[in-house]
N, C-alpha and C positions, 0 to 999 in steps of 0.2 A: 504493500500500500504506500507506504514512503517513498520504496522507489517511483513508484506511478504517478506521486505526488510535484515529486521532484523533474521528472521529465516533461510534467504539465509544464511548470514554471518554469522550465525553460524555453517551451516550446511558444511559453506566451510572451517571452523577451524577444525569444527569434522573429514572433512574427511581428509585433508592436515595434522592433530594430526595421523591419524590412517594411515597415508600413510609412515610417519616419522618413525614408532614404527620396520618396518622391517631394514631399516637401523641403529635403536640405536641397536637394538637387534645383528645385524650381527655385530656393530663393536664392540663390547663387548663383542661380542664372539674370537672375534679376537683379540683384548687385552689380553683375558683371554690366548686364544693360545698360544702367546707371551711368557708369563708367564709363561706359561709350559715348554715352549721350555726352558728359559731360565734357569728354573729350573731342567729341566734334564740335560742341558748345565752343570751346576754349579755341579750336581752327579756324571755325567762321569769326569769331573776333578778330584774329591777326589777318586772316584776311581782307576782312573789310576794315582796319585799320592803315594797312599797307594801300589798300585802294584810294582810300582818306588822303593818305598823306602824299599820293603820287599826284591824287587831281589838287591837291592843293600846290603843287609845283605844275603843274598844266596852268593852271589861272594865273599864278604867281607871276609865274616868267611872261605871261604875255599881257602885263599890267592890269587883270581886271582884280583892279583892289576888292571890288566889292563883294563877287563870288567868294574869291579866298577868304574874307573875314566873315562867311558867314558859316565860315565851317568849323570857328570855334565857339566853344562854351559859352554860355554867359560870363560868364569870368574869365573868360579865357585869357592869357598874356601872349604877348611878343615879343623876341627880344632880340636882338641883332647885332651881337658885337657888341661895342662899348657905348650904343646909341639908348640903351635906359631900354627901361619895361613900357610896353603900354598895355593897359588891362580893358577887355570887353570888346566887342565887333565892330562901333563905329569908330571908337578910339584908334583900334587896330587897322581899320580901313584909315580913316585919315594919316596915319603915322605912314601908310607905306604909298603917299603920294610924294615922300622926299626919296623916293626909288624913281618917279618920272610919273608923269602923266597919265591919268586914266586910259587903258584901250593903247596905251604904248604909241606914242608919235613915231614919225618912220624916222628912223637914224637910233633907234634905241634900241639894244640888246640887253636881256635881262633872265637868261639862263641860270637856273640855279638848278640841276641834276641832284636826286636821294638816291645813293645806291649804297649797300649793303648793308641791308637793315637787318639788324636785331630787336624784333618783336617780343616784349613781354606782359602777358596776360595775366589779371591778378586772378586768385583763384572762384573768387566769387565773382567773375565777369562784369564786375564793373567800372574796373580802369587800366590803366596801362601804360606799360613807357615802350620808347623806341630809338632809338641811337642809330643814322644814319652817315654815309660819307657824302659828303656835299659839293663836289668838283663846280664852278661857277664863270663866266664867260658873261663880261658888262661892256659896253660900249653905248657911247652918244654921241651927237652932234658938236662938229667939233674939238674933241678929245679921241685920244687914242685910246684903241683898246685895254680891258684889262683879265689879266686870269686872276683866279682863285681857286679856293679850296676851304671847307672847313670840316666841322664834328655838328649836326643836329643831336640833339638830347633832347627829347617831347615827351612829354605826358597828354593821354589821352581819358577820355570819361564818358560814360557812355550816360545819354543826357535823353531822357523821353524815349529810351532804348534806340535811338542811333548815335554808334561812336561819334566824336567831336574833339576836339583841340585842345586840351585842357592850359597849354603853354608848347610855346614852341621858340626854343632855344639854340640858336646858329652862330656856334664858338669859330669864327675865323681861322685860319691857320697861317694862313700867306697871303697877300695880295702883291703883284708883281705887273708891270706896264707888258703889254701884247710883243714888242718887238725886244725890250733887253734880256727878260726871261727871268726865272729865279733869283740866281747867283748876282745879278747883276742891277738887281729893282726891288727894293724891299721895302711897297708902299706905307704907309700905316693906316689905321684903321680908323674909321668917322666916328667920331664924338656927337654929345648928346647935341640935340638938334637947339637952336634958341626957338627960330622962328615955331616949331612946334615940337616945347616940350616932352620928354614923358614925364608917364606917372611915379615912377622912381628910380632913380639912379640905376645902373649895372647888376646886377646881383655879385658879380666879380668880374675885378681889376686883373688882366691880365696883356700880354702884347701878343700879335700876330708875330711871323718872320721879319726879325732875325730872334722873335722869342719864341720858347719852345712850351707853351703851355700844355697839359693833357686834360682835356675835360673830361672829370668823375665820370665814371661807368655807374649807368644806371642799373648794368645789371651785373652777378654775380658769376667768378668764373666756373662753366660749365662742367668742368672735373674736379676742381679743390672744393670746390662752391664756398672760394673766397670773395669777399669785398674788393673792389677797388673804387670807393669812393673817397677814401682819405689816400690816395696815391703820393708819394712825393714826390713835389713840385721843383724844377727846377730854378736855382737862382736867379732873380733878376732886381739889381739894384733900383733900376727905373722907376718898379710898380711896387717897391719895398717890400715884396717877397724875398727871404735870407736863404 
């Protein structure tokens, strides 16, 4: 009888064990779901972040201030080199008519190229940074050519659920005349404008070429997953960085 007892109870574990296995199985699959979803969630972000930031260099370069500024935040900032912040769309719109003319007069070149972005999505899909290379090619009436080159550093935010501009940050590298070339032309950088203001100073004091600044990584490196936002800077008496 205890044997028979004993083989019952087991045979009600065995089947109560095999009864359980469809529901661990189903929700682990449904976990797994999740996770997909959530990860193509996190895809269509950078993607349509990177599309953001490409037509906003489509508008950009061909002077339509007022498209481009309306693809940031309510809050959004601009910042440009050593020309100061300006915060919100009209603000941002009227600051980037000391780039030229609305709709670009003929004689004006105003290329500013994003290529190789590092997109990062925060995990709850609601904002994000981006660190781009910014190669640039300006010319007007008049005046000769000029190259460049810098670092974008943006934040984005996603506002009424479409991404948007949260600040967008274009740390210069070099400016140089079209025909002496690098080595030979090492412009410097435009200062904060009189005729229109911004709304605050620089966020940081630093020099284009022949200074070697490196604007803080917004993102973490992708094997140590160390910081490089406190990087050290190199010397430059000028900007009284030691």
């Amino acid at each position: 009888m205890r044997r028979m007892t004993r083989t019952f109870a087991a045979g009600c574990v065995a089947l109560l064990a095999a009864s359980s296995l469809p529901a661990m199985a189903q929700k682990t699959a449904q976990e797994r779901l999740s996770a997909y979803r959530e990860r193509v969630d996190r895809l269509e972000d950078q993607a349509a972040i990177e599309n953001l930031t490409a037509t906003f260099g489509y508008y950009f370069d061909k002077g339509l201030w007022g498209e481009a500024s309306a693809l940031f935040a309510r809050n959004g900032s601009f910042e440009y080199g050593q020309r100061g912040v300006y915060v919100g769309p009209e603000r941002i719109r009227r600051s980037m008519l000391l780039f030229g003319p609305e709709g670009l007069a003929p004689g004006y070149l105003n290329n500013h190229m994003m290529l190789q972005a590092v997109i990062v999505v925060a995990d709850d899909g609601r904002t994000a940074t981006g660190r781009w290379q910014g190669p640039v090619m300006l010319g007007e009436p008049g005046a000769n050519g000029v190259w460049g080159v810098g670092i974008y550093e943006n934040e984005y935010v996603k506002e009424g659920g479409t991404w948007k501009i949260a600040s967008l940050h274009f740390y210069p590298a070099a400016w140089t005349d079209y025909d002496k070339g690098w080595m030979r032309s090492a412009l410097p950088m435009e200062g904060q404008s009189a005729l229109f203001p911004p709304d605050a100073p620089p966020t940081e004091v630093y020099r284009s070429l022949p200074g070697a600044y490196i604007p803080p990584f917004s993102f973490d490196h992708p094997v140590t997953g160390k910081s490089l936002k406190d990087i050290p800077q190199p010397a430059d008496d000028l900007v009284g960085r030691e």
